[in-house]
N, C-alpha and C positions, 0 to 999 in steps of 0.2 A: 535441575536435571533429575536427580535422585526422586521427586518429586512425580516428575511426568513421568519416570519410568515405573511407577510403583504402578501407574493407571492400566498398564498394560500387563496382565497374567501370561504365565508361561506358558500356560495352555492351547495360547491364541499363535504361540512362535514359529511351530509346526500345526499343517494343516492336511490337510489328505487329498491329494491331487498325482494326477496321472503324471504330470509336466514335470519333468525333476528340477527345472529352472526354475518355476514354483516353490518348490519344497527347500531348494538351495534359498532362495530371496528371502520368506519366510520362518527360517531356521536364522535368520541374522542376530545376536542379542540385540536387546530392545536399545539399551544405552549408545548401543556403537551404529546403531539404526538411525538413532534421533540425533546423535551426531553429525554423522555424515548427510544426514537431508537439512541438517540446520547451515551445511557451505553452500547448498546451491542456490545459482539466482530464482527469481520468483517463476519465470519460465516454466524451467523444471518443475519447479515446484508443485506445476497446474497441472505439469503430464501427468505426475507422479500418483494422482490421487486414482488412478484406473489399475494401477501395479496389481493391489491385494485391499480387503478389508482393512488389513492391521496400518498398511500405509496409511489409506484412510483416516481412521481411526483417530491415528496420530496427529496427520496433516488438519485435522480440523478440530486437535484439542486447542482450545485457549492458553494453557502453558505451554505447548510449542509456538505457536503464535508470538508469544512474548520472548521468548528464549530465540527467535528468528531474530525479531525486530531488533534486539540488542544485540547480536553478533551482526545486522546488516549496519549496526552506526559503524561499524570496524571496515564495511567495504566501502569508502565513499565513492559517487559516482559523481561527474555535470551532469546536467543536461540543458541540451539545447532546444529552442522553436522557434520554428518559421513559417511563418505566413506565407503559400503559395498557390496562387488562382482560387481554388473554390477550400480546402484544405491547410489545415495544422499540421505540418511536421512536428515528430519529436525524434532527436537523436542522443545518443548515452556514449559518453565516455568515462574510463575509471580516470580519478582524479587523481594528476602527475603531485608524483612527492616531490620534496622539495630539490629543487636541481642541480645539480653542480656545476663548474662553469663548461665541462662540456657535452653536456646534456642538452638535446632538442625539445623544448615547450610544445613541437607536434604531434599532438596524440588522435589516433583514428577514431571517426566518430559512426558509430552503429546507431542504422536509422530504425526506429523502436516502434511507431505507429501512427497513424495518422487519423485526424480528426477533424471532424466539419469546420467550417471556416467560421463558423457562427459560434467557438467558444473564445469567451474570453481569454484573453492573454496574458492581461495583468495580474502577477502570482500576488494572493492575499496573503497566503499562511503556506509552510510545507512543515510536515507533521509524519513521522514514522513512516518513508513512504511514499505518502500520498499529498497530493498539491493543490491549496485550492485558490480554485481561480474565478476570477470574478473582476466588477467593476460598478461600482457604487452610482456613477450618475450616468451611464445606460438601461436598456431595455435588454440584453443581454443575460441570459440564464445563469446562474450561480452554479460550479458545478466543483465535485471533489475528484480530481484524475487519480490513477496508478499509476505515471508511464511507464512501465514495466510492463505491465500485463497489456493496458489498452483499456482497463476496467473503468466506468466512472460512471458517477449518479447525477443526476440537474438535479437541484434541490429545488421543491416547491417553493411556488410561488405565495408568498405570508401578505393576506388582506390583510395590513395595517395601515393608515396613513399617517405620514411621518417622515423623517430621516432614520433613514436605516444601516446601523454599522453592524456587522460579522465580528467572530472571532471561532476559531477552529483549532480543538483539542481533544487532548487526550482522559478521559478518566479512570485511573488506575484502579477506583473502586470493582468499578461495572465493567472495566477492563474494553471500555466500546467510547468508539472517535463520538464528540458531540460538537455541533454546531449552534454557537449562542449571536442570536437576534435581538437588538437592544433598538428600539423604536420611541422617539421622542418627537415631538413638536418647536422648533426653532425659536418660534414662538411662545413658548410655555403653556397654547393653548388648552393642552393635550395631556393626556397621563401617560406616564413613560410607561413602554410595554417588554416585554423579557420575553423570549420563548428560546426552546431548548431544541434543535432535534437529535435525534438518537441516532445513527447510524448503523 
């Protein structure tokens, strides 16, 4: 924390604006700033980026990034999907603590977004986040969701021929999700192929 608040100068706290609601937002100390945006869900989190500069700023440093992602292991949520007509539901519930014996297991489920019926369903990996989904012996896109947001990418299609296995992760290095392509021949006819991508 002490960290990502150094990136931000006091300079930037106060700005010069007609709007006093501006100059209140913007006068917030930086620490109690990056706090309080580090409780909200990712929703929020997307308005948020139009507030101020400094919001900004913040919301697209890489140590807030990280200082999110680990206070979100602290909110767990489910989620749900379902297949309907042409369409992907997804719905979000917070995930009930453990029960007592008179406590109800029914918790309300918020329906989150929806998605062509053409992505796969079968979860590979779910990683900081984001979920990915796929299925090895279809014609079916490879694709990395947010359901949160509704955000996601279909990952290229890799001319290789082969059996092709995935694996989806995190590098704390680069600080950026990769996904590893590992391509062999069943046969041994073939040289095993490796490719990385970067997200």
């Amino acid at each position: 924390m002490e960290k990502l608040k150094q990136q931000f100068s006091k300079d930037r706290l106060i700005t010069p604006s007609s709007n006093s609601v501006r100059n209140y937002i913007d006068s917030i100390p930086v620490d109690l700033l990056i706090d309080i945006l580090s409780r909200f869900p990712p929703k929020s989190i997307a308005r948020f980026y139009c507030v101020s500069r400094l919001w900004e700023s913040i919301l697209r440093c890489p140590d807030f990034t990280e200082l999110y992602l680990t206070k979100s292991v602290a909110r767990r949520r489910l989620f749900f999907a379902l297949k309907v007509n042409t369409e992907l539901l997804v719905f979000s519930s917070p995930q009930p603590q453990i029960p007592d014996e008179n406590s109800s297991l029914v918790v309300e489920a918020t329906p989150y977004k929806c998605f062509p019926k053409t992505f796969p369903t079968e979860i590979c990996t779910a990683l900081g986040g984001l979920v990915f989904l796929g299925t090895f012996l279809s014609r079916q896109p490879l694709v990395i969701v947010n359901p949160l947001t509704g955000e996601f990418i279909t990952l290229p299609k890799l001319k290789t021929i082969g059996t092709k296995r995935f694996s989806f992760g995190y590098d704390p290095i680069s600080k950026k999700f990769k996904v590893l392509c590992v391509t062999w021949s069943p046969c041994g006819t073939l040289p095993n192929i490796h490719q990385i991508l970067t997200l």
